[in-house]
C-alpha positions as CSV (number, residue, x, y, z in Angstrom):
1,X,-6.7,7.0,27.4
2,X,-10.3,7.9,25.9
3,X,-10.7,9.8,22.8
4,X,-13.6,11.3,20.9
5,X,-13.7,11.3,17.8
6,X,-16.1,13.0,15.2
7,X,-15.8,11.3,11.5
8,X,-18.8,11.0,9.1
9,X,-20.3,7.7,10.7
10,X,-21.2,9.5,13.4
11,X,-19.2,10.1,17.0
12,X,-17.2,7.3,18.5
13,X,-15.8,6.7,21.8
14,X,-12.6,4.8,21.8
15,X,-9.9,3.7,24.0
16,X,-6.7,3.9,22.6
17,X,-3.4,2.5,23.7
18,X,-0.5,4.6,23.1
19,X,2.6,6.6,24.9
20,X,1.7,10.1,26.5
21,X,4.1,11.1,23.7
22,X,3.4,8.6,20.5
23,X,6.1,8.6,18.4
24,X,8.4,11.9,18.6
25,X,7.5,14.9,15.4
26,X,10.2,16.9,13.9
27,X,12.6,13.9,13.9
28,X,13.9,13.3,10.6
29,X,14.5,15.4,7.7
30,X,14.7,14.9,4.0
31,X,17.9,13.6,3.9
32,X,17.4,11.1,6.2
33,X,14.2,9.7,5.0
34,X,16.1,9.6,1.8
35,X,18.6,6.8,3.6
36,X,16.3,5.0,4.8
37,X,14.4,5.0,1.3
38,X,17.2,4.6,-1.1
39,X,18.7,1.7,1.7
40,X,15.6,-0.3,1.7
41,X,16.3,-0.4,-2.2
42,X,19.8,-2.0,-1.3
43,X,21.3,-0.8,-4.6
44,X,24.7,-3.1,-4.3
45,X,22.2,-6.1,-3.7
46,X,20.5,-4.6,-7.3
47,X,23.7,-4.3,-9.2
48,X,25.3,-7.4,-7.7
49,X,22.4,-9.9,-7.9
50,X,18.7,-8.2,-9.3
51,X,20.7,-6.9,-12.7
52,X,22.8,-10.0,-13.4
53,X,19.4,-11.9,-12.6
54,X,17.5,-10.0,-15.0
55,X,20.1,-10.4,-18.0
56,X,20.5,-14.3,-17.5
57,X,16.8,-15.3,-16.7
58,X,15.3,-13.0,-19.5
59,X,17.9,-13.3,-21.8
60,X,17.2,-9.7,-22.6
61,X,19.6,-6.8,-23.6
62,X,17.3,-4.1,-22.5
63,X,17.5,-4.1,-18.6
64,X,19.0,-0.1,-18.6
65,X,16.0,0.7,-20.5
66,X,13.1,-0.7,-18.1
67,X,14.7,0.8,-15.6
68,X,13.8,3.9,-17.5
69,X,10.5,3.1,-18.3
70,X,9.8,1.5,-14.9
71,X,10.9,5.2,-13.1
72,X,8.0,7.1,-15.3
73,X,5.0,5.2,-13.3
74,X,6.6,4.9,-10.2
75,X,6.9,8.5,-9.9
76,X,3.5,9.1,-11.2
77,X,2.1,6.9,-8.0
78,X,4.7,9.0,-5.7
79,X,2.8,12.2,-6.6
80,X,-0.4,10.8,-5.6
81,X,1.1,9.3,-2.2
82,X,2.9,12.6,-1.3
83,X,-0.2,14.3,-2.1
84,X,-2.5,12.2,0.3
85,X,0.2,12.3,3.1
86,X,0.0,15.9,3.5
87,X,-3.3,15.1,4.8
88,X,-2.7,11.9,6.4
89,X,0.4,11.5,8.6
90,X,-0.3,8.0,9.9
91,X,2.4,5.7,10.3
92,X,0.6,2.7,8.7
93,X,0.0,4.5,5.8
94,X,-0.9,2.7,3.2
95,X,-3.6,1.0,5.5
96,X,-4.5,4.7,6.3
97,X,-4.9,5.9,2.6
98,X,-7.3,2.6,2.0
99,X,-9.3,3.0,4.9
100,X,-9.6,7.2,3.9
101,X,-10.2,6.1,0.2
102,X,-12.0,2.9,-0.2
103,X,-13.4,2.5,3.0
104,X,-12.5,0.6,6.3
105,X,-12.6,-2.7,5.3
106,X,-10.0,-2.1,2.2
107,X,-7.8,-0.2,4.8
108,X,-8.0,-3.4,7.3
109,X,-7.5,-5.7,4.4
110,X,-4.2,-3.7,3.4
111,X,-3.0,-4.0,6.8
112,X,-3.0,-7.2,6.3
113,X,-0.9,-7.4,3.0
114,X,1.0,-4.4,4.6
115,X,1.6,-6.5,7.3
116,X,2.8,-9.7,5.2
117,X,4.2,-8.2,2.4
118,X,7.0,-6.0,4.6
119,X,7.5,-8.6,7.0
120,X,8.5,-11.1,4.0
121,X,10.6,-8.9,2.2
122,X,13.0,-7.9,5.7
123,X,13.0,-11.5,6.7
124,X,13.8,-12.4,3.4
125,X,16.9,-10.4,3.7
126,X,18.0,-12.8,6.6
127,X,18.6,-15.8,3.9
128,X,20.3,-13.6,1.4
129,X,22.3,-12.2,4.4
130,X,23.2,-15.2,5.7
131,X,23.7,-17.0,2.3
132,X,25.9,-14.2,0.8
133,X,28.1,-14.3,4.2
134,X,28.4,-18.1,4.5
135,X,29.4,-18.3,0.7
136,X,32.4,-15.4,1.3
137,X,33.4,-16.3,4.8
138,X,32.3,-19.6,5.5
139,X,30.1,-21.3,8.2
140,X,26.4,-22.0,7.9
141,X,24.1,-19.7,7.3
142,X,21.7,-19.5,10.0
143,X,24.6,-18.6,12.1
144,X,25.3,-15.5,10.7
145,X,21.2,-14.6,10.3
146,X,21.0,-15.4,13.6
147,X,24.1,-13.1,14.4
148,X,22.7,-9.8,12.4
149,X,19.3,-10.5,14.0
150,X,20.9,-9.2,17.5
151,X,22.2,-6.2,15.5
152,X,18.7,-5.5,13.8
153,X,17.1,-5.9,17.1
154,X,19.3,-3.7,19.1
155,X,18.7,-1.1,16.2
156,X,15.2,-1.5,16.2
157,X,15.2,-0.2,20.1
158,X,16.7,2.7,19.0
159,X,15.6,6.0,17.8
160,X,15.1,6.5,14.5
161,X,17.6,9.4,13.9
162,X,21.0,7.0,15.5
163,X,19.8,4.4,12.5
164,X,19.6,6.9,10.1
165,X,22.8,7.8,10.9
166,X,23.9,4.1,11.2
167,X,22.5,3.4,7.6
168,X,23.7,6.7,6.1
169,X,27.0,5.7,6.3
170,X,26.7,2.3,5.3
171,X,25.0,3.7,2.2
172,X,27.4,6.7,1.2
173,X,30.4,4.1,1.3
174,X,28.1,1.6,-1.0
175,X,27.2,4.3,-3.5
176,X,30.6,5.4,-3.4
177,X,31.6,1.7,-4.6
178,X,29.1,1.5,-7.0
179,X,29.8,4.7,-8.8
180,X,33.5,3.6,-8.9
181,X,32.1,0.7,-10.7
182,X,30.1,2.7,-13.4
183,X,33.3,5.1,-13.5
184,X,35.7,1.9,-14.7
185,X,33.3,0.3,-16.9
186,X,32.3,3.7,-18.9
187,X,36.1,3.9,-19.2
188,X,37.2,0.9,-20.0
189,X,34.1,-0.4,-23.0
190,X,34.5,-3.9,-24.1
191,X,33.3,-3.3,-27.6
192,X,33.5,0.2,-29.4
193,X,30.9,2.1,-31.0
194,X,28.1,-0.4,-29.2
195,X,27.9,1.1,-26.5
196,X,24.6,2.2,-26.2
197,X,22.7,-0.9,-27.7
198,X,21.0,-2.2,-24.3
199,X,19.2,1.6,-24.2
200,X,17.3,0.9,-27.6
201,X,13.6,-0.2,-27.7
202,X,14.7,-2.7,-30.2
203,X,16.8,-4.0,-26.9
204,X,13.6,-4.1,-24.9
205,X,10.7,-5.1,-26.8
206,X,11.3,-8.8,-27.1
207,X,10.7,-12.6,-26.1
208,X,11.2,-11.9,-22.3
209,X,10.0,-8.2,-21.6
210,X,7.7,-9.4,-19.1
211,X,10.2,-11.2,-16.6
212,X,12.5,-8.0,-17.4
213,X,9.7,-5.9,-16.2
214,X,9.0,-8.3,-12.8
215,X,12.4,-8.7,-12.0
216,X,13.4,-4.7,-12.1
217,X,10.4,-3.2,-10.8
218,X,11.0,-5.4,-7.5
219,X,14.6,-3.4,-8.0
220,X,12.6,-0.3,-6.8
221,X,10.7,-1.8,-3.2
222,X,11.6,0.2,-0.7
223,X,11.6,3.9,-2.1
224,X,7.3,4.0,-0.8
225,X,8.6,3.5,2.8
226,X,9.1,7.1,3.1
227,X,5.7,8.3,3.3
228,X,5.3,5.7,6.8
229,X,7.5,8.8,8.5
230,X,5.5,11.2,7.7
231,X,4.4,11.6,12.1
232,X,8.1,11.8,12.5
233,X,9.4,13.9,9.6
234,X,10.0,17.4,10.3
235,X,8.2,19.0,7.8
236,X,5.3,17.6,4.7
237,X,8.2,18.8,2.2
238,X,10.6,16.3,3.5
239,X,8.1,13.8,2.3
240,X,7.7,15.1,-1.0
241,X,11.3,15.6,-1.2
242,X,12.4,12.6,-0.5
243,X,10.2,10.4,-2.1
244,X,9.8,11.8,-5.1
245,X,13.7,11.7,-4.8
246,X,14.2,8.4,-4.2
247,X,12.4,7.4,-7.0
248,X,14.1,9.6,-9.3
249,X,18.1,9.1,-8.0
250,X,17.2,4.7,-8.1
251,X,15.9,5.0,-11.4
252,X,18.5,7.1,-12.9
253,X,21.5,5.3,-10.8
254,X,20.0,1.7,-11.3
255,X,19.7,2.7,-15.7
256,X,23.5,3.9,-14.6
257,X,24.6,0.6,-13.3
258,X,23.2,-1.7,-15.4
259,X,24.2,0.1,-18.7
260,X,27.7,0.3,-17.7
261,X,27.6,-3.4,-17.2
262,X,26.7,-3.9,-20.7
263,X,29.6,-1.5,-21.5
264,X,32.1,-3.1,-19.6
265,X,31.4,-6.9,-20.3
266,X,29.9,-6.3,-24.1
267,X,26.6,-5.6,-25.2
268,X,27.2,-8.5,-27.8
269,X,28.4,-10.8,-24.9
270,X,27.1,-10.1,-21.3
271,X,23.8,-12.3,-22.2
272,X,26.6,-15.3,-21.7
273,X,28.8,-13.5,-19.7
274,X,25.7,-13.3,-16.7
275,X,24.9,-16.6,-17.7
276,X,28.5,-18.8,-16.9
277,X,29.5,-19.4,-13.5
278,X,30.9,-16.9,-11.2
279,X,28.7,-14.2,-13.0
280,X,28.1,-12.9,-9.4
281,X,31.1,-11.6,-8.9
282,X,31.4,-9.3,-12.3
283,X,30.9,-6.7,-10.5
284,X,33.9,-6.9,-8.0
285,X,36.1,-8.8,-11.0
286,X,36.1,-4.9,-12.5
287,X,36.6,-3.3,-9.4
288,X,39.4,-5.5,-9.2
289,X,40.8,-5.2,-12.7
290,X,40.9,-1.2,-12.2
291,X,41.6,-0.8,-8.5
292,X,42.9,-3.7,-7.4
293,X,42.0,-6.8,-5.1
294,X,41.4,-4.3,-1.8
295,X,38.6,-2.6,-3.6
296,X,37.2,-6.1,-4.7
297,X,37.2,-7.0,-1.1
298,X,35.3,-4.2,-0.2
299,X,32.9,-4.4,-2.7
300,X,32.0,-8.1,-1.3
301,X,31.3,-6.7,2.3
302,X,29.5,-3.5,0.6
303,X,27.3,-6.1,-0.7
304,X,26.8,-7.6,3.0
305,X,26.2,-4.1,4.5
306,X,23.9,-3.5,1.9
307,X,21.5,-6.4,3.2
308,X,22.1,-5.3,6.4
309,X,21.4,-1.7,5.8
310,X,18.0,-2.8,4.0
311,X,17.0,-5.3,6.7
312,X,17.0,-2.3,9.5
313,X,15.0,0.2,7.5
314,X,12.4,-2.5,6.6
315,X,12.5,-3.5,10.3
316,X,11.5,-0.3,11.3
317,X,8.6,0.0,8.2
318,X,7.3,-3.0,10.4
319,X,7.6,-2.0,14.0
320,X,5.4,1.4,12.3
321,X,2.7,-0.2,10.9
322,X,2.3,-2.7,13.8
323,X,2.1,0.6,16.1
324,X,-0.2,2.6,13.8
325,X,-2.8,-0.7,14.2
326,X,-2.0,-1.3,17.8
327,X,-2.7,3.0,18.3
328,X,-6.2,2.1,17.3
329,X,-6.8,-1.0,19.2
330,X,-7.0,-3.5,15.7
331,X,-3.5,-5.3,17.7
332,X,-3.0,-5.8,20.9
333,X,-2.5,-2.9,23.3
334,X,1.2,-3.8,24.2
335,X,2.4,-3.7,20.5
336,X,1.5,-0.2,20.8
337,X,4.0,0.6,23.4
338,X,6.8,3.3,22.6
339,X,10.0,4.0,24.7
340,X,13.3,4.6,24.1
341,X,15.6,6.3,26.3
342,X,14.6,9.9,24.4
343,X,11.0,8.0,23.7
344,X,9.3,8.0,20.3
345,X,10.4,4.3,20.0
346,X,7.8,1.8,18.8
347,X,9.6,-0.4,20.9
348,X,6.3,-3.1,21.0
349,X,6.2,-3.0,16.9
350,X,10.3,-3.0,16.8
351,X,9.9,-6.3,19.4
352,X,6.8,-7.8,17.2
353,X,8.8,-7.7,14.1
354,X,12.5,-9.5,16.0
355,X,9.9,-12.1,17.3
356,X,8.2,-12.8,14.0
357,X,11.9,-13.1,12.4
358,X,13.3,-15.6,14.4
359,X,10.3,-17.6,14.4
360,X,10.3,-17.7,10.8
361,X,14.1,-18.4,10.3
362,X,13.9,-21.4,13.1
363,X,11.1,-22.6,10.6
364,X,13.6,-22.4,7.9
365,X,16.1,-24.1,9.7
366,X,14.0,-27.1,10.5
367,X,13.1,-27.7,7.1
368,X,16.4,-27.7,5.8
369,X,15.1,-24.5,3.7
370,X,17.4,-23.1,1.1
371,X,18.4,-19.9,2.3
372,X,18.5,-18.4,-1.4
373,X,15.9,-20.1,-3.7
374,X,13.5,-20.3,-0.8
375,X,13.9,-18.0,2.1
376,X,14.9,-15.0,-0.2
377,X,13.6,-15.8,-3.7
378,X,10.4,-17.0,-2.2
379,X,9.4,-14.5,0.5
380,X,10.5,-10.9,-1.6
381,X,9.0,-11.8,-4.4
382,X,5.1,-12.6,-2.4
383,X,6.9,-9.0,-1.1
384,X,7.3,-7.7,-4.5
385,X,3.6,-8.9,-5.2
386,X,1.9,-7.4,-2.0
387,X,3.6,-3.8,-2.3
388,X,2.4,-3.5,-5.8
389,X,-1.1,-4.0,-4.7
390,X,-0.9,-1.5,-2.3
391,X,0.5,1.4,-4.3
392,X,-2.3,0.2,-6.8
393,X,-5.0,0.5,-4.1
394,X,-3.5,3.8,-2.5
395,X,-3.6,5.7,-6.0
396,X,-7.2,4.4,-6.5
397,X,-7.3,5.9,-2.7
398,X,-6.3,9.3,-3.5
399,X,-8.4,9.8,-6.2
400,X,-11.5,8.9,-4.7
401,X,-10.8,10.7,-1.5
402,X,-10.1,14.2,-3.1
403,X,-13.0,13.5,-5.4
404,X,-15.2,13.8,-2.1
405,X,-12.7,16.5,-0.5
406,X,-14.2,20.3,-1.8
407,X,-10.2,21.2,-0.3
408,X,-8.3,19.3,-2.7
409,X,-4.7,19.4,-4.2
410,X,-4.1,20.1,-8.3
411,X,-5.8,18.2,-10.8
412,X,-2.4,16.5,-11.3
413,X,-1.4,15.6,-8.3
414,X,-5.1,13.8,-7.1
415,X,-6.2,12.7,-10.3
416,X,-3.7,12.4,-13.7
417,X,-0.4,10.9,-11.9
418,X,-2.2,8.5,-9.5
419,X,-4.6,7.5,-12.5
420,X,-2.0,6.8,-14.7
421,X,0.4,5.4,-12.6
422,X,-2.0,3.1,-10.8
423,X,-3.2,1.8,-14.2
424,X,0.5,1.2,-15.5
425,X,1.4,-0.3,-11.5
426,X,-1.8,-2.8,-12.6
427,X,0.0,-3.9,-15.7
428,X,3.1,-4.7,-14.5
429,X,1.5,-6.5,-11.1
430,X,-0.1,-8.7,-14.3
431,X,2.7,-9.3,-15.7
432,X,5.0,-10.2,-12.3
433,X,2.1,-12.7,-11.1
434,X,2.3,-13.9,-15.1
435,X,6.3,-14.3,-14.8
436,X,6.7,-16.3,-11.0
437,X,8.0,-19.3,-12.0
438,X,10.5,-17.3,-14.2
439,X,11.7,-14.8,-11.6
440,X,11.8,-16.7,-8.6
441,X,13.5,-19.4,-10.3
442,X,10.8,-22.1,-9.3
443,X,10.4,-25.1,-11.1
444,X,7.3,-26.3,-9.4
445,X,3.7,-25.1,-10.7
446,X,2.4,-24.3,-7.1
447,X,4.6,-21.1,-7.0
448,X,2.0,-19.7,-9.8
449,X,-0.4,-19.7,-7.4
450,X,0.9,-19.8,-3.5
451,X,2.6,-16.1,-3.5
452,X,-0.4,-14.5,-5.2
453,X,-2.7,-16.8,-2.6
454,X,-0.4,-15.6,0.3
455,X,-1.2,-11.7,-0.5
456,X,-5.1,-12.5,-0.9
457,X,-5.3,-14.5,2.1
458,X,-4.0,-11.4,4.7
459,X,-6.5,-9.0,2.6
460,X,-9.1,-11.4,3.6
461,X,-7.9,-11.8,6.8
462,X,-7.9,-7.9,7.5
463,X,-11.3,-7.5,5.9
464,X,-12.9,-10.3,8.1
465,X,-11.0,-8.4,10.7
466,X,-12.7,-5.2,9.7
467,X,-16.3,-7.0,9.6
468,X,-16.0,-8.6,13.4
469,X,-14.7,-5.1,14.7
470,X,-17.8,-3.6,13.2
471,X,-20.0,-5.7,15.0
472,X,-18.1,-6.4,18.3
473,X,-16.2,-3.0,18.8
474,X,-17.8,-0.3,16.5
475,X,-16.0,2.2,18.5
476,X,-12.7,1.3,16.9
477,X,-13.9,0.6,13.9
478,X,-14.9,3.8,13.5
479,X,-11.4,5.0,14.4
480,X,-10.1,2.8,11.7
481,X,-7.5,4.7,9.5
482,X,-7.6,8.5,11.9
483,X,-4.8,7.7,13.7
484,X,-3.8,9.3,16.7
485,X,-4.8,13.0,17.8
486,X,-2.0,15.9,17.1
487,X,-2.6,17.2,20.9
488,X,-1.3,14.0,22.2
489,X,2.0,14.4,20.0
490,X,5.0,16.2,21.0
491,X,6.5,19.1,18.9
492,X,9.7,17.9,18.0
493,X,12.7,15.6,20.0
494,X,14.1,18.3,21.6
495,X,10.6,18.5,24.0
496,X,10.5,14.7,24.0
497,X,10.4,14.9,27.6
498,X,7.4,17.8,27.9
499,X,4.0,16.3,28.2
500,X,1.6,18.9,26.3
């Protein structure tokens, strides 16, 4: 298939490899790109693991609090994000914002950290998968990767709207738990007239802010996914909906969580309450306490289907971005192939992503790799690292785009919100890359410097990328970041099988 297309470096020629159909419009509404949003958070895996982390390694009273201060910025950068996708439904879209903004070369180098930074942070989840399973069941821990890898595959091959439905109900029955938890502890307060001690400044600002601020801002990857189904949502207010939603319901239910843990355990004692053994299972120990040891059971295997349900909507962040490159020739042609028994399946970015997995966990599994400290801790926080960059570069993006676009948004939404959200983003990515050694637990120096170097190496890589392209195939570098024409799309699922 040969398109033309028109940009301001002149007219370009390019073949591109893709379905007759691409991936099918009209798909998924608000609510479901909420699930898949709000899943890839994995809020029992927050409350259960990232919180307790947070209080022992920082030693700090003011967890709720950051989470407040931490939802402010985040939704300053969604603004800027939904903003740009109006324009721009790509479904690599951070590497389509860069490429829009800064110019080819930034867009090819976030593919790379795009690239990198999702695949760590969904094959991360295979560790604390198997880890969390192996410590509550028993058996060894690549077993039971190995076992949800078939699952995640399977899933992958699938259309998007059975997995939402698949992860919707894993979710509702997680937040359910979860709110049961904050019902008990608000309830039941350890300490009286204390209560709301972990929400003061006083709480906050102190030896240790910066690894509070690390460790809960990592709390919120996921929620930025949404804006990759932009082709595939119904509507451009979906988008806006359910990412500015996302951000808003975490922040609020994770400043929830946390605070009724203070209130439940003690805001005078949970410092060395998180700190003593067992502190993992606090959270289950009240669900048991109030509702007895059936709910504490299902609390546990919440926890599992949490992993699970953020290891499938990162799965599928993948098998998008490695279609959206493939669409435009950067990867090979068969990566771009979509199918499905309805089609709109980026079944060759879906099989990528599996192949990539198990290739990484049979590494880990010849090294005798710790599936916590160095599977999990390791590869979400170079994650963490990676997706902070991006939102940094795609607020820069929007702003320099609309600057040279006479039809432009509001002032706000192009300029103010992505400004000062990128700005505040760029403080905290300081203060994560500062905090390494701290947050991942490391006690080796080369930590300080490997997950940073692992980020700047794929940029490179995509920008070297960018620079051969330009002299060997200026056809699709000129494509770079357009994505794939509308009149090749399909309207919505129900015409799936209508060539227009």
């Amino acid at each position: 298939m040969r398109v033309r297309w028109t940009s301001y470096v002149g007219v370009a020629t390019v073949t591109i490899p893709a379905s007759p159909h691409g991936l099918t419009r009209k798909s998924v509404g608000s609510s479901g790109l909420s699930v898949l949003g709000v899943s890839a958070s994995a809020p029992m895996t927050v409350l259960a693991g990232g919180v307790i982390a947070t209080f022992a390694t920082a030693g700090v009273l003011g967890v709720p609090l950051a989470f407040i201060l931490l939802t402010i910025p985040l939704l300053l950068v969604s603004v800027g994000l939904v903003a740009m996708s109006r324009d721009m439904a790509h479904a690599g879209a951070f590497y389509a914002f860069l490429a829009r903004g800064l110019g080819r070369t930034c867009g090819l180098a976030a593919a790379g950290v795009a690239l990198v930074a999702y695949n760590a942070i969904q094959i991360s989840l295979y560790g604390l998968f198997g880890a969390t399973v192996a410590g509550i069941v028993g058996g060894t821990w690549w077993v039971w990767a190995a076992a949800v890898w078939v699952v995640v595959t399977l899933l992958g091959l699938r259309h998007i709207e059975l997995n939402t439905r698949v992860v919707g109900v894993v979710l509702s029955v997680e937040l359910a738990v979860i709110v049961l938890f904050i019902a008990a502890s608000v309830t039941h307060p350890a300490e009286s007239g204390n209560n709301m001690a972990s929400l003061k400044p006083s709480a906050l600002f102190a030896n240790g802010i910066g690894v509070v601020l690390a460790l809960t801002v990592a709390a919120f990857i996921g929620f930025e996914t949404v804006i990759v189904y932009r082709e595939e949502a119904r509507e451009w207010r979906a988008v806006r909906r359910a990412a500015l939603g996302t951000v808003l319901f975490l922040g609020v239910f994770y400043t929830l969580a946390s605070w009724a843990l203070t209130v439940v355990v003690g805001p005078s004692q949970i410092i060395d309450a998180v700190r003593s053994p067992g502190s993992a299972g606090l959270p289950f120990s009240v669900l048991e306490t109030h509702y007895g040891p059936i709910m504490s059971g299902l609390g546990q295997a919440v926890l599992i289907t949490s992993v699970f349900a953020a290891m499938v909507s990162f799965h599928h962040v993948v098998a998008r971005y490695v279609y959206g490159l493939s669409r435009e020739g950067i990867l090979p042609a068969s990566w771009g192939v979509t199918g499905g028994s309805i089609g709109g399946v980026p079944i060759g970015g879906s099989i990528v992503q599996s192949v990539i997995a198990a290739a990484t966990i049979l590494v880990a599994i010849a090294l005798d790799a710790d599936p916590f400290t160095a599977v999990f801790a390791l590869l979400s926080e170079a994650a963490a690292i990676g997706v902070l960059l991006l939102m940094i570069g795609a607020s820069l993006s929007v702003i320099l785009f609309y600057r040279r676009t006479p039809a432009r948004p509001e002032r706000w939404q192009w300029l103010i919100a992505p400004a000062v959200g990128g700005v505040a983003l760029a403080v905290i990515l300081a203060i994560t890359v500062l905090n390494i050694t701290a947050v991942t637990g490391s006690t080796t120096s080369y930590v300080q410097w490997l997950l940073p170097g692992v980020i700047l190496v794929a940029a490179i890589t995509g920008a070297v990328w960018a620079q051969v392209l330009r002299q060997q195939r200026p056809g699709v570098y000129a494509a770079i970041g357009y994505g794939l024409p509308k009149p090749l799309a399909v309207l919505d699922r129900s015409l799936s099988h209508l060539e227009l």
